[in-house]
C-alpha positions as CSV (number, residue, x, y, z in Angstrom):
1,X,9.2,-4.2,6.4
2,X,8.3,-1.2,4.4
3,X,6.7,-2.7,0.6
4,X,8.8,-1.8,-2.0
5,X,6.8,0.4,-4.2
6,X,7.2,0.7,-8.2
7,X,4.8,2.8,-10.9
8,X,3.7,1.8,-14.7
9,X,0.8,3.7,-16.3
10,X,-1.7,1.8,-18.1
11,X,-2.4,2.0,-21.5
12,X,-5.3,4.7,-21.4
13,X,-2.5,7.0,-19.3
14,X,-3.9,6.3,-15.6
15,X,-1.6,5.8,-12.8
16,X,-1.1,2.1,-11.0
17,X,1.1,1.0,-8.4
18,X,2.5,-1.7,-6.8
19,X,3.3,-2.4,-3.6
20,X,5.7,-5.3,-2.9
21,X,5.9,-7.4,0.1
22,X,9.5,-9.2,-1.5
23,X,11.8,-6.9,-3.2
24,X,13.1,-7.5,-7.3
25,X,9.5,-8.8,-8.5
26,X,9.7,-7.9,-11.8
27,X,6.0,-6.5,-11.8
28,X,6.9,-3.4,-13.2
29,X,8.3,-5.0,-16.2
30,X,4.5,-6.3,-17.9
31,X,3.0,-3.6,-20.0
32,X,-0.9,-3.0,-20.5
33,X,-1.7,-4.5,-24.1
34,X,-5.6,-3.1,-23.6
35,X,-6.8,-0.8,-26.4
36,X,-8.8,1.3,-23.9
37,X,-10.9,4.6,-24.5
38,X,-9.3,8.1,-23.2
39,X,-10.6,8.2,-19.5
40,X,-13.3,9.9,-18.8
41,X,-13.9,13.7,-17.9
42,X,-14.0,15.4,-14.2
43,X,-17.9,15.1,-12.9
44,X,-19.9,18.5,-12.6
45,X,-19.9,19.9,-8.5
46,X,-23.4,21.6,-8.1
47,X,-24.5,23.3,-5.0
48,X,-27.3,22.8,-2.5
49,X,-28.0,26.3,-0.9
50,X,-31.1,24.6,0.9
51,X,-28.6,22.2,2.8
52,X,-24.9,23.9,2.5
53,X,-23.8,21.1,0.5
54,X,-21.9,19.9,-2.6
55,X,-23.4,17.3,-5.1
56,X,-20.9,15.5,-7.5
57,X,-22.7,14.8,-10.9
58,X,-20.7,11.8,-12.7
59,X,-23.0,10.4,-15.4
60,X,-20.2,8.4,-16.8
61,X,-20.2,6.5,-14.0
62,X,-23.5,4.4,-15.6
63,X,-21.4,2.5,-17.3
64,X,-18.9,1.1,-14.8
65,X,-18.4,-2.7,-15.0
66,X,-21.2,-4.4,-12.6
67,X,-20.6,-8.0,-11.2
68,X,-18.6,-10.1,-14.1
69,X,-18.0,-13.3,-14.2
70,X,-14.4,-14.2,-11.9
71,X,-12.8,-15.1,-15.6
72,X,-13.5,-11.7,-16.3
73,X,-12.7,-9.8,-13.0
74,X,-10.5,-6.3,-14.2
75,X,-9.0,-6.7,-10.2
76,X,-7.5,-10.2,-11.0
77,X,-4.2,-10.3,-12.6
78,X,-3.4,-10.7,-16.2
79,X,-3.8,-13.7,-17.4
80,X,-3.7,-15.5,-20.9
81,X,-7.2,-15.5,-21.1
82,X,-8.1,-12.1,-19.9
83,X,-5.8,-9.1,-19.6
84,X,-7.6,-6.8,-16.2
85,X,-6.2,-3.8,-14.8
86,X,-3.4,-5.0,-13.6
87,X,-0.9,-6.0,-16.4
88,X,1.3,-8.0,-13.9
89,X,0.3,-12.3,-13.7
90,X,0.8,-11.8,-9.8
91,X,0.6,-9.1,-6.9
92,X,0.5,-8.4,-3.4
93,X,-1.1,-4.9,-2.7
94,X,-1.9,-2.9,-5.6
95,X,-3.4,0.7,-6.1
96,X,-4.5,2.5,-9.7
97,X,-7.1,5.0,-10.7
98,X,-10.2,4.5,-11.0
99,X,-11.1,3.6,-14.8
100,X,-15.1,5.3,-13.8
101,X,-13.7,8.3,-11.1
102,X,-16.3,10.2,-9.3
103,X,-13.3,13.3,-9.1
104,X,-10.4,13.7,-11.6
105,X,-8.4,16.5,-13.0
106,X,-9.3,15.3,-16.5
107,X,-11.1,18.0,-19.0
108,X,-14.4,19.3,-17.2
109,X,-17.4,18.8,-19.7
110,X,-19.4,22.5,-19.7
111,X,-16.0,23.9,-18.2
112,X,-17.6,27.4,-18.7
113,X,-20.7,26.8,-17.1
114,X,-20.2,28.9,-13.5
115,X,-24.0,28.6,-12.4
116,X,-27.5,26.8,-13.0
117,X,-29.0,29.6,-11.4
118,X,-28.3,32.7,-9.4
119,X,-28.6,30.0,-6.1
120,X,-27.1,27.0,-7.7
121,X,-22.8,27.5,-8.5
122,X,-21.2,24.8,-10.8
123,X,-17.7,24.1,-10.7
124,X,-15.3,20.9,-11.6
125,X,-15.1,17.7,-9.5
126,X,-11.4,18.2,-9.5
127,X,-9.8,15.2,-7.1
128,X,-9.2,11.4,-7.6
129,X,-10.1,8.1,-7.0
130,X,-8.4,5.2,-6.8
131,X,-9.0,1.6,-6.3
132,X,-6.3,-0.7,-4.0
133,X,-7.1,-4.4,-4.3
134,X,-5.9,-6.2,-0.9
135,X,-5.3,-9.5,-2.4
136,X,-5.1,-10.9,-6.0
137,X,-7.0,-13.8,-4.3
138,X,-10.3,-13.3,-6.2
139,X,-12.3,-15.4,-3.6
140,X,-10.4,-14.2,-0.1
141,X,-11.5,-10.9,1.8
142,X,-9.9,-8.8,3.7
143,X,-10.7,-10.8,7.3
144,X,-8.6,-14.0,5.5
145,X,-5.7,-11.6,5.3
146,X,-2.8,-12.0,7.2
147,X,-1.2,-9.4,9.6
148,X,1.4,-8.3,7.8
149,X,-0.6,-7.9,4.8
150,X,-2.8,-5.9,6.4
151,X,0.0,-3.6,7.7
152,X,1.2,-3.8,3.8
153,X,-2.6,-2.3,2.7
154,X,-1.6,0.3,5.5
155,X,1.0,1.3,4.3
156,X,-0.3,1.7,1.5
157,X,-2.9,4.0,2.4
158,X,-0.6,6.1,4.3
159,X,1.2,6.6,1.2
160,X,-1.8,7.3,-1.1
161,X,-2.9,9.8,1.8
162,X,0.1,11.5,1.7
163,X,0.5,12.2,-1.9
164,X,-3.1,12.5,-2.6
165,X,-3.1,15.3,0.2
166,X,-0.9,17.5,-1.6
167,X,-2.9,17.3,-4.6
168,X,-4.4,20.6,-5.5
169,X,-7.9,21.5,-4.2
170,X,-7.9,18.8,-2.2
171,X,-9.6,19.2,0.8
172,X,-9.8,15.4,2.7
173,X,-8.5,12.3,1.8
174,X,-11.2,8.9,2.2
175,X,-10.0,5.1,2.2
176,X,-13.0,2.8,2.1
177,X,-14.0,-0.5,1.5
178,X,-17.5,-1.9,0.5
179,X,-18.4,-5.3,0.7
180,X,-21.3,-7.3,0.0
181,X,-23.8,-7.1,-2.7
182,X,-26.5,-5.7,0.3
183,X,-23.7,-2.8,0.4
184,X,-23.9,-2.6,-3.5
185,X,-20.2,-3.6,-4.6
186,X,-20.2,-3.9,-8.0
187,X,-17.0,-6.4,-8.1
188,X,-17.0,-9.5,-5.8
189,X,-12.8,-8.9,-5.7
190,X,-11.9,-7.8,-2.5
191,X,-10.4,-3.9,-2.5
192,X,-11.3,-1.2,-1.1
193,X,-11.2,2.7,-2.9
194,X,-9.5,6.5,-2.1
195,X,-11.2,9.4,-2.5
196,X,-9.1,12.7,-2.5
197,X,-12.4,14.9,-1.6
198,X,-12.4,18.9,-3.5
199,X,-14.7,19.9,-0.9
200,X,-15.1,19.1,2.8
201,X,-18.0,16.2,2.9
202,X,-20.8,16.7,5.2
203,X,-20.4,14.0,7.6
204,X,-16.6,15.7,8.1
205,X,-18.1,19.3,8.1
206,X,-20.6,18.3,11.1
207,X,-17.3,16.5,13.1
208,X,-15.4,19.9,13.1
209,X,-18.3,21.6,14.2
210,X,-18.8,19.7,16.9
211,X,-15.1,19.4,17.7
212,X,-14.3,23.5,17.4
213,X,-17.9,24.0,20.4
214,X,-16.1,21.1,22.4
215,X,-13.1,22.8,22.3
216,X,-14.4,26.3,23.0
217,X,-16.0,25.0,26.0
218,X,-13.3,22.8,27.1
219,X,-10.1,25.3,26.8
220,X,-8.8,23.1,23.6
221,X,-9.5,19.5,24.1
222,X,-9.9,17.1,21.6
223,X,-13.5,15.7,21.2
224,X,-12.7,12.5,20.1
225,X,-10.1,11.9,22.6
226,X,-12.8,12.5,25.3
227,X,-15.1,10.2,23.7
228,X,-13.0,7.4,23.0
229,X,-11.3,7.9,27.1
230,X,-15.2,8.1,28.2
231,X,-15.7,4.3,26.2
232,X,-12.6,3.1,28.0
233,X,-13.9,4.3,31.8
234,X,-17.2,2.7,30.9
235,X,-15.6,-0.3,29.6
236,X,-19.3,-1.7,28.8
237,X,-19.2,-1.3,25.1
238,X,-15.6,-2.1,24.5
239,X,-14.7,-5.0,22.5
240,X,-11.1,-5.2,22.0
241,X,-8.3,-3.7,22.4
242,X,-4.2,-3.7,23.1
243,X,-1.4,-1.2,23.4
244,X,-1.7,1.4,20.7
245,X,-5.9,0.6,19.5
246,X,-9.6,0.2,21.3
247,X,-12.3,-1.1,19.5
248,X,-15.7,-0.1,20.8
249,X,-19.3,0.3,19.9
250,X,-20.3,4.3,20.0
251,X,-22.6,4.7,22.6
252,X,-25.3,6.7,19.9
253,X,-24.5,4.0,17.4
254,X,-26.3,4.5,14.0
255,X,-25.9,1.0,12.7
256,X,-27.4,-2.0,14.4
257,X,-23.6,-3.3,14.5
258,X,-21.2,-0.5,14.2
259,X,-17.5,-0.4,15.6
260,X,-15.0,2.3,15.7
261,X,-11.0,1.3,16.1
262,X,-9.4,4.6,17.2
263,X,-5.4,4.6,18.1
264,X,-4.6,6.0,21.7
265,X,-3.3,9.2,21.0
266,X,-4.4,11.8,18.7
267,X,-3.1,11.0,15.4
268,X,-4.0,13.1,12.0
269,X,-4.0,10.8,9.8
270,X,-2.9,7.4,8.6
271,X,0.8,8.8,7.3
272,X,1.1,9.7,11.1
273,X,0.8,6.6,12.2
274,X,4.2,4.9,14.1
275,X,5.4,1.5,12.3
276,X,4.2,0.2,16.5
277,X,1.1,1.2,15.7
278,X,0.4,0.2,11.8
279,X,1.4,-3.3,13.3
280,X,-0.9,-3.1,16.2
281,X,-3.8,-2.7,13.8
282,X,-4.3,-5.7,11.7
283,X,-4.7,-8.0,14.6
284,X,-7.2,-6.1,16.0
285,X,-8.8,-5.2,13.0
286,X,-9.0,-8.8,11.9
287,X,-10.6,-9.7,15.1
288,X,-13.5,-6.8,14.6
289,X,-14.2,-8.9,10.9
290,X,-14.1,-12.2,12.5
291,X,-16.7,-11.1,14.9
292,X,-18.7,-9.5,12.2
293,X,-18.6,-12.8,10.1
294,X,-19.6,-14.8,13.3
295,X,-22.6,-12.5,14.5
296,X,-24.7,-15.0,11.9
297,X,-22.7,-17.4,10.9
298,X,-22.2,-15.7,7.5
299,X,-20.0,-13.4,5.7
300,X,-21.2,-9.9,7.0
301,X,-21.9,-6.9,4.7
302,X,-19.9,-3.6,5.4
303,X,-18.7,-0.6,5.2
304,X,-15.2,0.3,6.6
305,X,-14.2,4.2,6.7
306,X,-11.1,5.8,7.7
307,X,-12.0,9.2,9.2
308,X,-8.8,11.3,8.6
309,X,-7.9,15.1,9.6
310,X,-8.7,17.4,6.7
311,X,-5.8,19.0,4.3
312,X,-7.0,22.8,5.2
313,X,-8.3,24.5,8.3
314,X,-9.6,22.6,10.8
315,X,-6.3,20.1,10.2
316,X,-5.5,20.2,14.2
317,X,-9.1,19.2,15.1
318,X,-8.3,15.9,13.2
319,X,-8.3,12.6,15.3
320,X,-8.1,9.3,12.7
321,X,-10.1,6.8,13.2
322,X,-11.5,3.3,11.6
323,X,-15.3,3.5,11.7
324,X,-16.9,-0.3,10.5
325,X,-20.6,-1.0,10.0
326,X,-23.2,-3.5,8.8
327,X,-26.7,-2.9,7.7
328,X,-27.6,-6.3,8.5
329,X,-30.0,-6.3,11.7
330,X,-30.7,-9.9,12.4
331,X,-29.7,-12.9,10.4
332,X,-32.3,-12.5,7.6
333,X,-33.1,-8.7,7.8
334,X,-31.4,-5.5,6.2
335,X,-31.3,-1.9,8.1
336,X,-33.0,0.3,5.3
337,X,-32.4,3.7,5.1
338,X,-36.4,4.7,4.6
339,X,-38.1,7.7,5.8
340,X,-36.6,8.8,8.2
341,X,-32.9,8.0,7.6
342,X,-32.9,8.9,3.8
343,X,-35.3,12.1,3.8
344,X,-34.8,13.7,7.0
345,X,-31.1,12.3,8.0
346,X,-33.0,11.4,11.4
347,X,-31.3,7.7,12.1
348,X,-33.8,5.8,14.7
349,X,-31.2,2.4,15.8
350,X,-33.1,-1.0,16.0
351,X,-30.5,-2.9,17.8
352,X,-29.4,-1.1,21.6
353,X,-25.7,-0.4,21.4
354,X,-25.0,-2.0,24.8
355,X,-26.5,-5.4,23.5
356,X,-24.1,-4.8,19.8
357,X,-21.2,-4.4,21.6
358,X,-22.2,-8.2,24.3
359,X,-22.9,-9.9,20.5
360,X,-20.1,-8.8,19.2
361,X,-18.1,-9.9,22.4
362,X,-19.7,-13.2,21.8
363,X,-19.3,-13.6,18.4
364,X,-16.6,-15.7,17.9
């Protein structure tokens, strides 16, 4: 069943939605009482001639809330005691903006400043961000949730993706979630965040480049169709999968555990997913977590990334995919990005991804 979804703005003017499992929940009724401040202005964009990329500069972002106490969690809903970000005394899935944005389309501090230098362009972080809590169960995660509440956080995404895509100046569209505090969450609630991107990030900007040579060599194929057929011919890195989704290790896999879930025909983006597929997911999905949580016997750190197409050129080179990845390395030891990985971008992989993908297998 598609959630029913319904709008308020909070007191400070920002956005938040609901998306509702049951229809006629009233949730749209409760106000936000808060006195809060006017939100904060767009971030500063610099560029980086030396490496072809854009930096977002969002000072404001200092003060965002770090690890309260659960009576004071802003992702909980209202209560008597405490009134959060969500105005509502229940919820299912929930998305707002964020109150500390890395991108927004909120007055630009220095709008008139066009360079730093003759090498060095400024312009506004125009975009958004948003914030889409899974659960209002402060102490759950997103491997406790259900099936069909994790098809309801799809859809939810899909239709964030689709709205946010038509934005202007935005270029791609990013659902994430971080947890753990060796990830650096700074709220134990479980959600996850959106990023409509105004500039192609790098990590994209290298995919399409590799995707338009494999295409000119290969009279138009897909790239990561190719890859993900290769992992399901070599079957040795697999660890799941069922009619519409495969989850596999990469075979040059960064992480020491690192899973991608990619659906089985080329799809842009979530909004292009079929309702078969969205359902397909979850289960799947869920499985990946409960294997992560079982590698050590111990709720695993991660990061979970939608890849999605980009709005712009490049669109049809697009293949959406879930990418999932610890920095744990062994029960007591963290994967830290030191010399190599942080200054020269140069991963070097201390677990082989042939024995991730048997762990994983045998994680359960």
């Amino acid at each position: 069943m598609t959630p029913i979804r319904s709008t308020v703005k909070l007191s400070d003017g920002r956005e938040l939605i609901y998306f509702d499992e049951e229809p006629d929940s009233g949730r749209s009724a409760f106000a936000d009482k808060r006195e809060l401040p006017p939100p904060p202005p767009a971030s500063q964009l610099r560029y980086d001639p030396l490496v072809d990329e854009w930096i977002a500069v969002a000072a404001h972002r200092q003060t965002r809330t770090f690890l309260p106490p659960s009576d004071a969690c802003p992702l909980c809903p209202t209560n008597s005691h405490f009134a959060s970000e969500i105005p509502a005394p229940s919820y299912d899935v929930v998305v707002f903006e964020n109150q500390f944005p890395s991108f927004s389309y909120r007055e630009v501090p220095g709008g008139d400043i066009t360079e730093l230098t003759d090498m060095v362009p400024v312009k506004p972080g125009l975009g958004r961000c948003e914030v889409v809590c899974f659960t209002s169960d402060h102490n759950s995660s997103f491997g406790a949730l259900t099936p069909s509440r994790v098809r309801t956080v799809i859809d939810a995404l899909a239709d964030r993706t689709a709205e946010m895509s038509q934005l202007p100046g935005v270029a791609q569209v990013f659902p994430f979630e971080n947890r753990g505090v060796e990830i650096g969450v700074t709220l134990h609630h479980p959600h996850g965040q959106i990023y409509a991107y105004p500039m192609v990030p790098p990590r994209t900007a290298a995919m399409l480049r590799a995707s338009r040579q494999h295409a000119g060599r290969t009279g138009g194929r897909n790239l990561y169709a190719d890859v993900l057929a290769a992992e399901q011919e070599a079957k040795v890195r697999i660890i799941g999968a069922n009619e519409h989704w495969t989850a596999y290790v990469p075979a040059a896999a960064r992480w020491p555990f690192e899973v991608q879930i990619a659906p089985h025909r080329q799809v842009l983006d979530l909004p292009g997913l079929t309702d078969d597929e969205r359902d397909a997911f979850g289960p799947l999905y869920l499985d990946v977590l409960h294997r992560f949580d079982g590698l050590f016997g111990k709720p695993m750190p991660y990061i979970s990334a939608w890849h999605q197409a980009v709005v712009g050129e490049g669109r049809d080179l697009g293949y959406l995919h879930l990418q999932v990845f610890s920095i744990r390395r062994a029960a007591d030891k963290l994967k830290y990005l030191a010399g190599s990985e942080s200054a020269m971008g140069a991963f070097v992989s201390d677990v082989v991804p042939e024995k991730a993908a048997q762990l994983l297998r045998d994680a359960i």
